[in-house]
C-alpha positions in Angstrom: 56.2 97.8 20.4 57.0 94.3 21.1 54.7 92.0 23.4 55.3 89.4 25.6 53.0 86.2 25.5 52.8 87.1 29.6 51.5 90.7 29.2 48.9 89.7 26.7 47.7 87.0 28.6 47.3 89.6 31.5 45.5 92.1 29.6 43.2 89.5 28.7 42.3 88.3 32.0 42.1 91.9 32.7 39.7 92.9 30.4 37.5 89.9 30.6 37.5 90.8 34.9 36.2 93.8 33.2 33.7 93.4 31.4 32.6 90.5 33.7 32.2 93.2 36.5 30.3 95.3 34.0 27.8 93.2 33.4 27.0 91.6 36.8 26.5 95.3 38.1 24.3 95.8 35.4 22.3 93.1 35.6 22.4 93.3 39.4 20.9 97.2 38.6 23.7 99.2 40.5 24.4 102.2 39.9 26.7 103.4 37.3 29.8 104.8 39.8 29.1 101.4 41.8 29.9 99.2 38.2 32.7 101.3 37.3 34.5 101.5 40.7 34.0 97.7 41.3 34.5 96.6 37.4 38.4 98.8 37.9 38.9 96.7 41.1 38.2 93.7 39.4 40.8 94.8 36.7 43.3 95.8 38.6 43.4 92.7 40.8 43.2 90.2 37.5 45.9 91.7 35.9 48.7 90.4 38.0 47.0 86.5 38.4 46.7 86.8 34.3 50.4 87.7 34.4 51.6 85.1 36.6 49.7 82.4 34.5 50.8 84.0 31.8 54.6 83.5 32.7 53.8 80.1 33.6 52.2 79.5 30.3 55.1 80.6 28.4 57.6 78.8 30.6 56.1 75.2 30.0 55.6 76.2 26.0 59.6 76.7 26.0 60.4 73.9 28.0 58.1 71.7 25.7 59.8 73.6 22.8 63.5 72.9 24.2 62.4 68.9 24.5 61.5 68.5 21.4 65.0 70.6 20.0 67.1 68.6 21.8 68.5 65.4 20.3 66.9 62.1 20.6 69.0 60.3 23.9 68.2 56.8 22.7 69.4 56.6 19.0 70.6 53.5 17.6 74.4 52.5 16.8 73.3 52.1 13.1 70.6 52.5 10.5 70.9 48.6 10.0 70.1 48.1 13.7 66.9 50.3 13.9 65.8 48.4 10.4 66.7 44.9 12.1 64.5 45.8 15.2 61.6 47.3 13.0 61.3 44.1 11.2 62.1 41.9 14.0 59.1 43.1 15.9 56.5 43.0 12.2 57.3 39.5 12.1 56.2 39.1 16.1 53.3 40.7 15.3 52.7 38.8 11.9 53.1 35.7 14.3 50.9 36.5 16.8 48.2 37.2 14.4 
């Protein structure tokens, strides 16, 4: 069963609005149908704002992957001229030293 980055960023948010939930009703001494009712809530509202980050997450990560595949825009004409202008600018700095 294959899983999208999305969903499991979802469940995550999810189950941490869970367990969150639990544990404030516990430590807030509620009773036990009072944690569980709330803690579900608190799931079920968390799991679409995880998915929504979650598709936002893996939209930039394939941008930033697609930017990086493409090919550089700015290449030079020739290997001479990128080895001219690499030693052009060590003898500026040689200079200014």
């Amino acid at each position: 069963m294959s899983k999208t980055p999305s969903k499991v960023i979802a469940g995550c948010f999810a189950l941490a609005a869970f367990a969150v939930a639990v544990l404030a009703g516990l430590a807030g001494g509620n009773s036990a149908v009072s944690i569980l009712t709330r803690a579900l809530i608190a799931m079920i509202g968390c799991y679409p704002i995880g998915l929504m980050i979650g598709v936002i997450c893996q939209r930039v990560m394939s941008d930033h992957i697609e930017a990086h595949r493409e090919p550089a825009t700015m290449s030079p004409s020739s290997p001479s001229d990128s080895l001219a202008g690499s030693q052009a600018s060590a003898t500026t700095e040689a200079k200014s030293e």
